[in-house]
N, C-alpha and C positions, 0 to 999 in steps of 0.2 A: 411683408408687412404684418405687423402682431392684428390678430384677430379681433381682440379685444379693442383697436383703437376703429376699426373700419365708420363704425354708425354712432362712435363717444363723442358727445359735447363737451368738453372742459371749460370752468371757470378761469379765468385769467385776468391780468392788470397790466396790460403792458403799452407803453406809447406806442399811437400809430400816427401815419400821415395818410389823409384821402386824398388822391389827386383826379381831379374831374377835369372836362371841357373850359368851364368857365375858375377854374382857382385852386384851391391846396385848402384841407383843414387837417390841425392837428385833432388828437382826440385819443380814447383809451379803447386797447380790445378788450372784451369784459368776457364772451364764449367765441369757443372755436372747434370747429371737427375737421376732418380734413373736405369738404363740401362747403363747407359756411363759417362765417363769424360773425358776431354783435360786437357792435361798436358804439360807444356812446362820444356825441360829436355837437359845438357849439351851432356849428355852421350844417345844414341838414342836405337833406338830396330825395328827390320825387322817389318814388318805385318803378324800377324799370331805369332808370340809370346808368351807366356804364361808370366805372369808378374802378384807379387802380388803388391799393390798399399795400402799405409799406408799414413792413414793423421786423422786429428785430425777435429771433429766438434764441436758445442755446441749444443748441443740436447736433446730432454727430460729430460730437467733441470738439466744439465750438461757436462761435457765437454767430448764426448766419440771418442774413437781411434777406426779406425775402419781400417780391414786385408781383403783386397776384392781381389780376383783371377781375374784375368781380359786378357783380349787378345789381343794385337794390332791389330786396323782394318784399323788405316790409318796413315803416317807419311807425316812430311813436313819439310824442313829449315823455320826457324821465326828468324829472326835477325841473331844473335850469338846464338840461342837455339835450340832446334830439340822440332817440337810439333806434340805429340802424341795424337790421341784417341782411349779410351780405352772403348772394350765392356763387361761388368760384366758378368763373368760366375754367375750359381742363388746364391742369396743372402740367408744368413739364417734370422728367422723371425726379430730376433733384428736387424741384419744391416737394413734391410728393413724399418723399422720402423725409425730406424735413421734418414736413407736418406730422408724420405719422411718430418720429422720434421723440420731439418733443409733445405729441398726444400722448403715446405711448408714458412717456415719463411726468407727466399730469396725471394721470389713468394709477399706476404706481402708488405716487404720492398720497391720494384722496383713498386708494385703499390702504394705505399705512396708517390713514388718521392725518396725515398731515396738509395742514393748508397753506403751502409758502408758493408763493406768486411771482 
């Protein structure tokens, strides 16, 4: 795993699904490292939550879905959204390797100048 992604936050915009005890919200990942992501979501959720969290990356040379168990550690009002962050319970080796690809290739990007989502 590149060095540089281990403790990076990256900005991002990608559809996700939250699936909790009580329902499903759609909503967008806005950061992500391979420990946590922010998510901003219509439908919210307490802190301390259990919540799996589904979204789609492009990563080791193609485009993988990924099912991560995760836990609310902090909420907020953001506009008309409710914005979540979410702390991964442990990952198995492929998610891992995922995250770290596509962090890895965020990480890249933002030092080339470039901001494509």
């Amino acid at each position: 795993m590149p060095k540089n992604v281990i403790n990076q936050l990256v900005k991002t915009n990608r559809k996700i699904i939250l699936i909790g005890k009580n329902g499903q919200a759609e909503g967008q990942l806005v950061d992500l490292s391979l420990t946590e992501a922010g998510v901003l979501t219509k439908r919210g959720a307490q802190e301390g939550t259990d919540l799996e969290l589904v979204f789609e990356v492009p990563a080791l040379e193609d485009f993988i879905t990924l099912h991560i168990n995760a836990t609310v550690i902090h909420r907020h009002n953001s506009e008309n959204l409710i914005y979540l962050k979410l702390s991964f319970a442990r990952l198995n080796e492929f998610d891992s390797l995922a995250l770290a690809d596509f962090v890895d290739y965020k990480t890249r990007l933002l030092q080339l100048g470039q901001n494509k989502y």
